[in-house]
Residue frames as qw, qx, qy, qz and C-alpha x, y, z in Angstrom:
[[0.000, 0.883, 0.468, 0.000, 0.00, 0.00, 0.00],
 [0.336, -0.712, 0.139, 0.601, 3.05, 2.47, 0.86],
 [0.389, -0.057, 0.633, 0.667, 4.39, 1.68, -2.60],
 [0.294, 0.621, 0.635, 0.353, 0.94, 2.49, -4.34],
 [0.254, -0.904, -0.229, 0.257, 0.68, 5.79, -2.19],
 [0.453, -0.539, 0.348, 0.619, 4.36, 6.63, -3.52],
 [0.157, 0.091, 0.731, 0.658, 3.36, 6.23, -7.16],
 [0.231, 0.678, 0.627, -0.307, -0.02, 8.28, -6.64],
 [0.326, 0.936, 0.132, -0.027, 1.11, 11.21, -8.72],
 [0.585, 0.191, -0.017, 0.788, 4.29, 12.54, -10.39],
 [0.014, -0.795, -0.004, -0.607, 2.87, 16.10, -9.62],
 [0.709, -0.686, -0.151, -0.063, 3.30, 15.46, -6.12],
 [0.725, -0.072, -0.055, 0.683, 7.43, 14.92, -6.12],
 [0.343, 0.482, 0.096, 0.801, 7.32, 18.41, -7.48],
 [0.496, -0.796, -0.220, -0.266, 5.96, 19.50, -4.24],
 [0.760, -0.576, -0.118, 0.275, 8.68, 18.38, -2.08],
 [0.621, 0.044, 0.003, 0.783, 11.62, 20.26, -3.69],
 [0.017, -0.733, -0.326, -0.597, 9.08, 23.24, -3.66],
 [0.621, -0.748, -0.192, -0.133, 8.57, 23.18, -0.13],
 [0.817, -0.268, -0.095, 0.502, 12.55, 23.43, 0.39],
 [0.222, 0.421, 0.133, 0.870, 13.21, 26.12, -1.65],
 [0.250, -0.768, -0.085, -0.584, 9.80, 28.31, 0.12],
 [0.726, -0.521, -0.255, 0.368, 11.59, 26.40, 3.84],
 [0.598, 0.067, -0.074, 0.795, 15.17, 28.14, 2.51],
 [0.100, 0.760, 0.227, 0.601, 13.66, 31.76, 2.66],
 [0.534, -0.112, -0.464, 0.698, 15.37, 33.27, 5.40],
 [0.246, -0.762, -0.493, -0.340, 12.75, 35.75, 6.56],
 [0.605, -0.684, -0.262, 0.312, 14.32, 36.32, 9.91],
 [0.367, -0.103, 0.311, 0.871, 17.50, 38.23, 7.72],
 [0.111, 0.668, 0.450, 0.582, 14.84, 39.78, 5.61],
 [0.372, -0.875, -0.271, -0.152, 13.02, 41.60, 8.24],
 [0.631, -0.593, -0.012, 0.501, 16.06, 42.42, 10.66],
 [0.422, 0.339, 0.254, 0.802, 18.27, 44.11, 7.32],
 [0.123, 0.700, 0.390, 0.585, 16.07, 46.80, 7.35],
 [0.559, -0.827, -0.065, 0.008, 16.94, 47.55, 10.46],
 [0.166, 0.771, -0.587, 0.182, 20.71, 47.60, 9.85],
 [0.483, -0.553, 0.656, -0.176, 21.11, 44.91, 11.65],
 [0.394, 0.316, -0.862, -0.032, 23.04, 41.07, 10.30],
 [0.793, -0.460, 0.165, -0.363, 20.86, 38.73, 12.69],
 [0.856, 0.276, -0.387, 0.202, 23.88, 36.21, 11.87],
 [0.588, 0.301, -0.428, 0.617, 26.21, 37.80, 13.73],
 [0.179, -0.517, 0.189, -0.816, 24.52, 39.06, 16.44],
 [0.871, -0.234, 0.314, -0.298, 22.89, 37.01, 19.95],
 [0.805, 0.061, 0.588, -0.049, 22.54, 33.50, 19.50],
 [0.138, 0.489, -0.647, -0.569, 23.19, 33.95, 15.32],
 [0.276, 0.293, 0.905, 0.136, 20.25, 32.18, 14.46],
 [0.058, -0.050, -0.292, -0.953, 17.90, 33.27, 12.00],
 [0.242, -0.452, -0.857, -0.049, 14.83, 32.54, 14.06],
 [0.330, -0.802, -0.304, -0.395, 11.97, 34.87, 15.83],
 [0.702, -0.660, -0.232, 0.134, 13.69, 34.28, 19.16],
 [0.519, -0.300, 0.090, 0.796, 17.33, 35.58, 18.44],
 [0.022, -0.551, -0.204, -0.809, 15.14, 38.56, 16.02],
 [0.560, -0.670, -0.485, -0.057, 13.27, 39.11, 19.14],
 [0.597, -0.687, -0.107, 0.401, 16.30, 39.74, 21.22],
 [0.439, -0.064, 0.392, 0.806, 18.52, 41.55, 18.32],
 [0.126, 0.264, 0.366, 0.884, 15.74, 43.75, 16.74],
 [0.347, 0.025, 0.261, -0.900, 12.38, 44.10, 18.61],
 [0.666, 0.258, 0.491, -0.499, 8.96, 43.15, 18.87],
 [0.747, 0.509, 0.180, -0.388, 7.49, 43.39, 15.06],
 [0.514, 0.520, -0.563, -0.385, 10.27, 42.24, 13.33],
 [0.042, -0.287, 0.956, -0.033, 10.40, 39.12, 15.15],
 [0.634, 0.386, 0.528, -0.412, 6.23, 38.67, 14.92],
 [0.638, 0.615, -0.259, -0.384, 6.95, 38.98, 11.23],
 [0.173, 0.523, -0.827, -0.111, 9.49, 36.41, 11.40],
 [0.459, 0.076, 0.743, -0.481, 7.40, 33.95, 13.49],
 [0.712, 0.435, 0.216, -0.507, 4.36, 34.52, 11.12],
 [0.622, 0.557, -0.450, -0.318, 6.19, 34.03, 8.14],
 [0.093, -0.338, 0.933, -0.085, 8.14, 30.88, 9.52],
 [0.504, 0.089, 0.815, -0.271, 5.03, 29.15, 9.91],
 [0.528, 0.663, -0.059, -0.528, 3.63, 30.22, 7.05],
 [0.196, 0.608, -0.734, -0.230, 6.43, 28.40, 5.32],
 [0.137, -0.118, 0.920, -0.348, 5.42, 25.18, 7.24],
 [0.443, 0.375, 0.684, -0.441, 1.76, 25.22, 6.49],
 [0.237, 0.617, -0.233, -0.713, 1.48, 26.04, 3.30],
 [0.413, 0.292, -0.770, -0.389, 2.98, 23.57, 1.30],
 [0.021, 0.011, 1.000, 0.017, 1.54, 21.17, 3.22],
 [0.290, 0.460, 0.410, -0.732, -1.76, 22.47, 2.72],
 [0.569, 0.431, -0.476, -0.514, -1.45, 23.05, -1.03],
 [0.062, -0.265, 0.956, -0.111, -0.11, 19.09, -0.23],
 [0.253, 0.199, 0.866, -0.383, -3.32, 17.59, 1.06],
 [0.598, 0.526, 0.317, -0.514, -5.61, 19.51, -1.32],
 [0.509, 0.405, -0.589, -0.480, -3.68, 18.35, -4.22],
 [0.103, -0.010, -0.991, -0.084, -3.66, 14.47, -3.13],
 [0.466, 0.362, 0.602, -0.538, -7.27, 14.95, -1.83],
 [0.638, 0.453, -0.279, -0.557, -8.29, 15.91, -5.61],
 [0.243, 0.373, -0.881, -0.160, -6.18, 12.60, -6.70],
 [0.152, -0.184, -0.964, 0.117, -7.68, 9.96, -4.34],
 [0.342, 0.090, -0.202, -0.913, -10.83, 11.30, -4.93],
 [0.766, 0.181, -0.259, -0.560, -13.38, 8.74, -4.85],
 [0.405, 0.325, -0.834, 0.186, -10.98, 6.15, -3.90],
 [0.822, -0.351, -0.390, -0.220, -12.86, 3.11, -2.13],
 [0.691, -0.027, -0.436, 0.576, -10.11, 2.69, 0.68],
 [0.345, -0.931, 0.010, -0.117, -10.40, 5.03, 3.52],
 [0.750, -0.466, 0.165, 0.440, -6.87, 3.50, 5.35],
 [0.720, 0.283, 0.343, 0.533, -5.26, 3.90, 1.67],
 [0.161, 0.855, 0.077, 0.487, -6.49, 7.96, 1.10],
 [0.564, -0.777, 0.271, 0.064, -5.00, 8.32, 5.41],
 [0.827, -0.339, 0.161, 0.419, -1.83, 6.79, 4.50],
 [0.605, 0.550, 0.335, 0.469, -1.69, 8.81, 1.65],
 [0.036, -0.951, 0.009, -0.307, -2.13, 12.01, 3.13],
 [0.620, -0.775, 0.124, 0.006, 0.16, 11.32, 5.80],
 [0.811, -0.064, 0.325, 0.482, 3.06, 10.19, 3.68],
 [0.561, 0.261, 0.144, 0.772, 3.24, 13.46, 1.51],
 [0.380, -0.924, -0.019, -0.035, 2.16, 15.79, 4.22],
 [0.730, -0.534, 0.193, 0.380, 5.14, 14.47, 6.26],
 [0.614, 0.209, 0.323, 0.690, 7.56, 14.22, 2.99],
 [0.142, 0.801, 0.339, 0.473, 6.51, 17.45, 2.16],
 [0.425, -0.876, -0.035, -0.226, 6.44, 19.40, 5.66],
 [0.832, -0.426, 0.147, 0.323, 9.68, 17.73, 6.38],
 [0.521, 0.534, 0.264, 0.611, 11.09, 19.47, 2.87],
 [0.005, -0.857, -0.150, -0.493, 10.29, 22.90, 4.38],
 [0.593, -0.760, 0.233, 0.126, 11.81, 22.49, 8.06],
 [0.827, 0.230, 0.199, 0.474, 14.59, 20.96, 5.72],
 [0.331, 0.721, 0.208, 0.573, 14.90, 24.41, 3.57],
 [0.407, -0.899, 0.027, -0.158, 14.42, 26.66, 6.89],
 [0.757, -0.594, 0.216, 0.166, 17.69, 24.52, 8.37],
 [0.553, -0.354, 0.400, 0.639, 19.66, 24.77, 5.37],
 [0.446, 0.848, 0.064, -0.278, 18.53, 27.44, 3.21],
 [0.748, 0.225, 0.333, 0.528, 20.19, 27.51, -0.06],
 [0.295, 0.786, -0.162, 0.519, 20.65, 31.26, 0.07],
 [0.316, -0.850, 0.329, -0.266, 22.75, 31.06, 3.30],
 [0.002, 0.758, -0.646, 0.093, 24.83, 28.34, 2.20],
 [0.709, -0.209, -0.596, -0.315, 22.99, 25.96, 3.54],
 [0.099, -0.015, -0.578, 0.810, 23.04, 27.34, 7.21],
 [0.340, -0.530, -0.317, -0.709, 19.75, 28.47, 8.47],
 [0.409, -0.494, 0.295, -0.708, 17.56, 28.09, 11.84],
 [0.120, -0.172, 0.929, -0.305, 16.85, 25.39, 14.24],
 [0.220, -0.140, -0.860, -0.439, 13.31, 24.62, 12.59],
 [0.021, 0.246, 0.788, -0.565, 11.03, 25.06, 15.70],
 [0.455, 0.388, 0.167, -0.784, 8.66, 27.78, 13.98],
 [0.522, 0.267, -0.487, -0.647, 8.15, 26.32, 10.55],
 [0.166, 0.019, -0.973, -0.158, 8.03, 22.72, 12.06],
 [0.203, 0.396, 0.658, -0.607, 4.99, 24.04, 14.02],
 [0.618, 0.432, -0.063, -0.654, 3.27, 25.44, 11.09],
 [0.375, 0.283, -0.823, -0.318, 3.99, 22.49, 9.39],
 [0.300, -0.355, -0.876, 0.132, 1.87, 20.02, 12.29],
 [0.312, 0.286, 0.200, -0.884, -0.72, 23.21, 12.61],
 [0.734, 0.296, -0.133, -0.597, -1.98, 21.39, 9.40],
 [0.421, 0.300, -0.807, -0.286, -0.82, 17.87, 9.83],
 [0.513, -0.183, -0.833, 0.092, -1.58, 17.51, 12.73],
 [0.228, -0.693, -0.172, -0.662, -4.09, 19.99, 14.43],
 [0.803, -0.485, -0.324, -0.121, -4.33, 18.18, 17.59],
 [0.786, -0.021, -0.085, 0.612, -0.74, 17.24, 17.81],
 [0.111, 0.500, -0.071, 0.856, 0.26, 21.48, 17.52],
 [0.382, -0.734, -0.165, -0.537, -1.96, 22.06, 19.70],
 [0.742, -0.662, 0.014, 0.104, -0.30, 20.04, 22.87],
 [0.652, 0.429, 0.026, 0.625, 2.83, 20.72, 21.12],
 [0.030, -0.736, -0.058, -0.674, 2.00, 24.47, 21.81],
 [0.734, -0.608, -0.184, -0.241, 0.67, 23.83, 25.56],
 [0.855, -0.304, 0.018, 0.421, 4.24, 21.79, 26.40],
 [0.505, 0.351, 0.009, 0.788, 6.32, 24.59, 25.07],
 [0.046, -0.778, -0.125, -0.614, 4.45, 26.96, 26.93],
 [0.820, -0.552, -0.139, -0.065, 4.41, 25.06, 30.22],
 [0.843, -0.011, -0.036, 0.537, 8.21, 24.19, 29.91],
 [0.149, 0.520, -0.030, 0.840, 9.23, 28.20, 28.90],
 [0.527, -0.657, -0.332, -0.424, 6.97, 28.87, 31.75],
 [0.860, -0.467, 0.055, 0.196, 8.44, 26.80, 34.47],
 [0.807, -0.168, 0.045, 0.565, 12.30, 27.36, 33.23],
 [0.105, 0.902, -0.256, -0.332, 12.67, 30.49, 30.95],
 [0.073, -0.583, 0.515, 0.624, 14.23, 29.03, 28.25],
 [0.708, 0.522, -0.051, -0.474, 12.79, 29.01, 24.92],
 [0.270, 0.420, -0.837, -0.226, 15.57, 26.75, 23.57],
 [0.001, -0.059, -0.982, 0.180, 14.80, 23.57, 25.96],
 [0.484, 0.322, 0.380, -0.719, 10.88, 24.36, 25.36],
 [0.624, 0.497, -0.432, -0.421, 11.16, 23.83, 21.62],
 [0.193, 0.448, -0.871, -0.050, 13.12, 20.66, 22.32],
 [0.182, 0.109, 0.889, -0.405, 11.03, 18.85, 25.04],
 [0.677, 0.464, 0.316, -0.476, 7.45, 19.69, 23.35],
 [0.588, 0.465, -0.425, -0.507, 8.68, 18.27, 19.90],
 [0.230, 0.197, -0.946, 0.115, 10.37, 14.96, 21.37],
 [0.533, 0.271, 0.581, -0.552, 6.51, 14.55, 23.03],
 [0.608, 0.330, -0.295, -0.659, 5.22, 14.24, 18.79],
 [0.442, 0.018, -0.846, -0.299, 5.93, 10.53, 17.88],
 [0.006, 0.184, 0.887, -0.423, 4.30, 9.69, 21.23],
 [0.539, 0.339, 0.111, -0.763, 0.84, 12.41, 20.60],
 [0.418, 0.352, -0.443, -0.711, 1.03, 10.63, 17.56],
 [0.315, -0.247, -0.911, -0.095, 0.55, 6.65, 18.59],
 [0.199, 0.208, 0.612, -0.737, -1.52, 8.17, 21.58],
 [0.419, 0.313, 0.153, -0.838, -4.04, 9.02, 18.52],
 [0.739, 0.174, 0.642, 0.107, -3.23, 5.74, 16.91],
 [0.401, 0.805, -0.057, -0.433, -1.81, 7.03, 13.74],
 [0.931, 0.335, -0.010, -0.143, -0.07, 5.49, 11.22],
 [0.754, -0.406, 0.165, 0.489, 3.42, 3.94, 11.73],
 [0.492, 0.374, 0.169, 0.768, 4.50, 6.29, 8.78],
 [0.106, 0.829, 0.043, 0.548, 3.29, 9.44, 10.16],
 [0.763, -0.601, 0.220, 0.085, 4.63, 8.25, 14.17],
 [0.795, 0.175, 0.249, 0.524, 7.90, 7.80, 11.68],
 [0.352, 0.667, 0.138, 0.642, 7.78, 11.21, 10.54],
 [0.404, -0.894, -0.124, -0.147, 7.02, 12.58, 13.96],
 [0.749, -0.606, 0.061, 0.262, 9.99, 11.24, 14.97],
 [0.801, 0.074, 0.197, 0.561, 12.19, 12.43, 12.45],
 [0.099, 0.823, 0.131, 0.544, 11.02, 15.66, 12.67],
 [0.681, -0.731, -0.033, -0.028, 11.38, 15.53, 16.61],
 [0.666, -0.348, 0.205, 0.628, 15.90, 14.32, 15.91],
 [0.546, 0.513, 0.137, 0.648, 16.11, 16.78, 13.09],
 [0.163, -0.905, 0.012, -0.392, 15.03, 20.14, 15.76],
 [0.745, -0.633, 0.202, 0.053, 16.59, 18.36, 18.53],
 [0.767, 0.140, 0.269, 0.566, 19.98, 17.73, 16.22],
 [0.080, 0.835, 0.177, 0.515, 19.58, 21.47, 15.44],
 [0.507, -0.821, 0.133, -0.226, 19.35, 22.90, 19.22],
 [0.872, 0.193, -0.355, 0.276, 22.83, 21.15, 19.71],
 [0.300, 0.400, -0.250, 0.829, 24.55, 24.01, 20.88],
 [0.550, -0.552, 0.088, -0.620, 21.73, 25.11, 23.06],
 [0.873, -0.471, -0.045, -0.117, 21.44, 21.77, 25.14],
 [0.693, 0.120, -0.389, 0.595, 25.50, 22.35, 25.64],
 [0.053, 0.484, -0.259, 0.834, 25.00, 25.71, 27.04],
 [0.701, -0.460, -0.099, -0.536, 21.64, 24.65, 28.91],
 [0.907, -0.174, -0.344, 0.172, 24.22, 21.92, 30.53],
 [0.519, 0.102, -0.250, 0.811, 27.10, 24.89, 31.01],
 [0.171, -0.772, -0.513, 0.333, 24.45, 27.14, 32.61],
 [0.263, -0.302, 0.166, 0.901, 24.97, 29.36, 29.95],
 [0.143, 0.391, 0.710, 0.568, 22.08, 29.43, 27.50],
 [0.023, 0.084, -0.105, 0.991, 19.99, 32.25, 27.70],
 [0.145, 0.564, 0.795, -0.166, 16.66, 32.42, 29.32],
 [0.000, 0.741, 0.550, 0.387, 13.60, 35.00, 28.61],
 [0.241, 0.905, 0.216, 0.277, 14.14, 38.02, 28.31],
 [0.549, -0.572, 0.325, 0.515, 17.76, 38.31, 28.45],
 [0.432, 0.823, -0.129, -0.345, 19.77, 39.97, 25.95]]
């Protein structure tokens, strides 16, 4: 069945390299330039909401946020309504679920890809936390949501946004059997869960050297 799902459409492949390229847009540089300011080389030198946040102010880092997710939900959005058209009609219920959930994931995983190694920065980029959320905003409504909850709870209780991002994403493959879902998209959860958490490297050294920076420190 995985195999038939993989061979549902050639138009689909052309999704995933799409979703890397709109991942690679480095928004967080856009928005911060205009301010004079390199967000590379400045804080933390990530090009996420949280080091715009502390390097430029409020609105450019709400733009940076918005647009991260944006990146994340999108394609997988455009994703689901193109394979919905496809398996249309299609007598299998399990077959049209496995479907979506294989080029959601492939897809949504393309764009946290793109975000983490944008091809205009070399293939450097951010640690994936916003766009993978917009990316399970539409794969997995439910999932985002306690996603959201455990990041707040954790930031809450510690003040630091790094180990918040880490501990509420390594919670996904579990949300996901919790809702009984399919061993491919409990597959994807988890590979989304070691790519952020393979990202945040540096953070969970500092967060061991009591050095990593909590909320609202510069």
């Amino acid at each position: 069945m995985i195999g038939e799902a993989l061979n549902l459409s050639p138009y689909l492949y052309i999704l995933i390299p799409a979703a890397f390229l709109l991942g690679s847009i480095p928004f967080g540089l856009i928005f911060t330039r205009k301010q004079g300011v390199d967000i590379r080389a400045t804080g933390s030198k990530n090009i996420g909401a949280t080091n715009v946040l502390r390097s430029a102010g409020k609105m450019p880092a709400i733009l940076t946020l918005i647009s991260d997710l944006l990146k994340g939900a999108i394609p997988v959005f455009i994703t689901g309504v193109v394979a919905a058209k496809i398996t249309e009609g299609h007598q299998i219920d399990q077959f049209v679920i496995l479907s979506h959930d294989i080029w959601e994931g492939l897809v949504g995983l393309a764009a946290v890809l793109g975000h983490m190694f944008s091809i205009f920065l070399h293939f450097r980029g951010g640690k994936g936390v916003a766009t993978g959320f917009g990316v399970l905003i539409v794969y997995s409504p439910v999932s985002a949501f306690f996603v959201l909850i455990a990041w707040i709870a954790v930031v809450s209780i510690t003040k630091y946004v790094s180990l918040g991002g880490i501990v509420a994403v390594c919670l996904l493959p579990l949300m996901f059997m919790l809702q009984e879902a399919t061993m491919v998209k409990v597959i994807i959860g988890a590979v989304l869960a070691a790519l952020i958490t393979l990202k945040h490297s540096s953070n969970i050294r500092n967060l061991i050297a009591g050095t990593e920076s909590r909320v609202g420190e510069k």
